[in-house]
C-alpha positions in Angstrom: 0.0 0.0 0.0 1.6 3.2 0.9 5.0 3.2 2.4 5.8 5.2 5.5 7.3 8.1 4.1 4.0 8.9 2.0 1.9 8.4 5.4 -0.2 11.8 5.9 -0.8 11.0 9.9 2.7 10.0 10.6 3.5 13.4 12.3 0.2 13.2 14.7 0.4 13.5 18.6 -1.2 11.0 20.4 -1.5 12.3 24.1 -4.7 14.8 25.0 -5.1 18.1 23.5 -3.4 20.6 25.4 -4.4 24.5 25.8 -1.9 27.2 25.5 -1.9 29.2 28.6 -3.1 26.5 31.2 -0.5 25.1 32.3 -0.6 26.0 36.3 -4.4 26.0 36.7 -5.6 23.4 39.3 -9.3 22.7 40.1 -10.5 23.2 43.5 -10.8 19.9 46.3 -14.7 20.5 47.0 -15.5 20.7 50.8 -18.4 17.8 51.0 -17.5 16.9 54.6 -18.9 20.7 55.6 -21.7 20.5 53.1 -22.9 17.5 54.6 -22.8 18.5 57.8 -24.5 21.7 57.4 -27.7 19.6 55.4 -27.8 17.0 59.0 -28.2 19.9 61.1 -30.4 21.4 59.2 -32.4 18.4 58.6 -32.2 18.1 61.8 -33.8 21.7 62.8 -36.8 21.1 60.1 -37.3 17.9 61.6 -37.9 19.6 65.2 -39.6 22.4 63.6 -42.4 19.6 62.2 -42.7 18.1 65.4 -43.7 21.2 67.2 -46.2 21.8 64.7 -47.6 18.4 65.6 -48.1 19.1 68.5 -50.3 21.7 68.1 -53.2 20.5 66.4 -55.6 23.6 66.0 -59.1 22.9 66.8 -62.7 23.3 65.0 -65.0 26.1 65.4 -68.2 24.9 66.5 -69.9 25.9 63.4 -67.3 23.7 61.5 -68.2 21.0 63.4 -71.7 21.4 62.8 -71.2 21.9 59.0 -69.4 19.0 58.9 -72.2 16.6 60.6 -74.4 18.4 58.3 -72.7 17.6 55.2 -72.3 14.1 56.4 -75.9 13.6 57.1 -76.9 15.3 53.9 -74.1 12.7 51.8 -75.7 10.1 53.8 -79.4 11.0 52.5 -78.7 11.3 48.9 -76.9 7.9 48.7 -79.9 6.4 50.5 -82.3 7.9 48.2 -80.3 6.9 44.9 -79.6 3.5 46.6 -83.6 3.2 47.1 -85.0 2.9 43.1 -83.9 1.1 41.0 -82.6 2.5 37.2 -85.5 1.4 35.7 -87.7 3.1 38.6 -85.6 6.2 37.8 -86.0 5.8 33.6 -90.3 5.8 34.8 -89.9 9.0 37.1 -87.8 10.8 34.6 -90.2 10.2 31.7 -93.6 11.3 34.0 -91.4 14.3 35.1 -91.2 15.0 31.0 -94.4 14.3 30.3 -96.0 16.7 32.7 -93.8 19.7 30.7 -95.6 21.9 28.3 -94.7 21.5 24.4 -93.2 24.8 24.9 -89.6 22.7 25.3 -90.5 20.5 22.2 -88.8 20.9 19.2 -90.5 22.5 16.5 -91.0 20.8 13.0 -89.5 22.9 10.0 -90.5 22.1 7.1 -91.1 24.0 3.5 -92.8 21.3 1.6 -96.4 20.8 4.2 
């Protein structure tokens, strides 16, 4: 093939890319011991903070209480009352309830040719 003197990559450098003017800079040792530290204690504070809070629960008016009975008892009722018919009971009511409306809802015929 071709002999070594006719090689293009013969005069290549092989080791890493080197930048002109960066010869003395080092890269800073990162302090994780401190960092770490600092996040446990802190950790630790947020931690205590939560448990105070805990401990003091705030408690209902007592109109929230009674709103909340009331929406209980009022939940309670309607799921009785749909529990009660049936869908086919529900189909008949629906139909008497349209029934008993006036033709004012109906919609009207259009029609050019009658």
């Amino acid at each position: 093939m071709s002999t070594p003197e006719e090689d293009p990559y013969e005069n290549v450098s092989r080791g890493s890319l080197k930048l002109k003017g960066t010869e003395n800079i080092s890269k800073k040792k990162k302090k994780k011991e401190k960092q770490k530290k600092k996040l446990v204690e802190v950790t630790k504070i947020i931690e205590d903070e939560r448990l105070e809070e805990n401990v003091t629960v705030p408690k209902h008016t007592k109109a929230e209480m009674a709103f909340k009975k009331m929406q209980e008892k009022m939940q309670t009722e309607r799921i009785k009352q749909k529990a009660s018919l049936t869908h086919k009971q529900r189909v008949e009511e629906f139909n008497r309830h349209l029934d008993g409306l006036t033709e004012h809802f109906d919609i009207p015929k259009v029609s050019w040719t009658k």
